[in-house]
N, C-alpha and C positions, 0 to 999 in steps of 0.2 A: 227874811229873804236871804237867801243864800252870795254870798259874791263869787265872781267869778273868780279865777285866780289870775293872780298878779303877772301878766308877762315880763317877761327880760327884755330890756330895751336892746337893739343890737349892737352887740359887741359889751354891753353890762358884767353881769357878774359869767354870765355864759361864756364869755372872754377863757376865763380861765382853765374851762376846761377841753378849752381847741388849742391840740399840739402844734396848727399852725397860726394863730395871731399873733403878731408882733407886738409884743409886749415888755421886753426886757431892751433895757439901753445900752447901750455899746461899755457902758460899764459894767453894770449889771450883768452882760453876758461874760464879758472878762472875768469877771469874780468867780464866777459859776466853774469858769472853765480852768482857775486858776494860772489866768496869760494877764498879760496888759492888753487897755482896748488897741496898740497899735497892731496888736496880732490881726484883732478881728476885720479891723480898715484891711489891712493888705491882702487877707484873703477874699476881702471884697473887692478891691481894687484887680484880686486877679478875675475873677469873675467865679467864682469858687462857690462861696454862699452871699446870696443878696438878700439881706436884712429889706424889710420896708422902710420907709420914711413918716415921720410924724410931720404935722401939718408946719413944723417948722423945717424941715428937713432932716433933723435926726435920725440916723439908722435908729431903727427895732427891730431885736433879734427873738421869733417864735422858739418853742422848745425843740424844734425838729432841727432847725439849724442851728442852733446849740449843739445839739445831737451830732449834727453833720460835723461842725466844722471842731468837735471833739477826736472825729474820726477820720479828720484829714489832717490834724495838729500829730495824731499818731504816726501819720506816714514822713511828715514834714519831720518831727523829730529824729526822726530814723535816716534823715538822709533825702527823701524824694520830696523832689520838686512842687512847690502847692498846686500847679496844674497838673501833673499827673498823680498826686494824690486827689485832688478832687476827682478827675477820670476815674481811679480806683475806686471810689467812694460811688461814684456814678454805678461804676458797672458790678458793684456788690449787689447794690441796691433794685438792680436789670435783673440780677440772677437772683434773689432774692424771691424776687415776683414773679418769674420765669417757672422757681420751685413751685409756687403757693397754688401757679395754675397747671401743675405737671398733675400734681398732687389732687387738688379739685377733679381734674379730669381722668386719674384714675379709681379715685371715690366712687366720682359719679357712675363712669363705665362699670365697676365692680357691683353697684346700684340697682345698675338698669337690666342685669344677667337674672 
């Protein structure tokens, strides 16, 4: 008799491959990012990238906000403000998606001829 196949319990090994589970520690993401964790508290503190909390309250930081806050360390380096680089960071990300559905919708119109 055949078995069925083994599911993944949630948040298992399928964990790892969602960009957004928090899964990396405030050190952990420092290292990645090459900062100290005081970098990544203060841009949580500005309200910039919010990591989740483990059942003890530790921040955990997914890969996307890794991501993020790689690309608002760029603008902070540079001089801007971590709120108005997170903004910038924001409204990349708005136009970003703005593109992807400009694009969608002239595919599809181009489609539908």
């Amino acid at each position: 008799m055949k078995q069925p196949p083994a599911r993944q319990p949630p948040g298992g090994l399928a964990a790892f491959d969602d960009a957004d589970a928090p899964l990396y520690s405030v050190g952990q993401a420092a290292q990645a990012l090459g900062t100290h964790p005081a970098t990544l508290r203060r841009l949580d503190a500005a309200g910039v990238v919010s990591p989740g909390r483990s059942s003890g309250g530790q921040r955990r930081y997914s890969r996307h906000q890794i991501e993020r806050a790689a690309r608002i360390q760029v603008y902070v380096t540079g001089g801007t403000s971590v709120a108005l680089a997170g903004y910038i960071v924001d409204l990349e990300d708005e136009l970003r998606l703005t593109r992807q559905k400009l694009r969608k919708a002239q595919h599809d119109r181009r489609t539908d001829r």
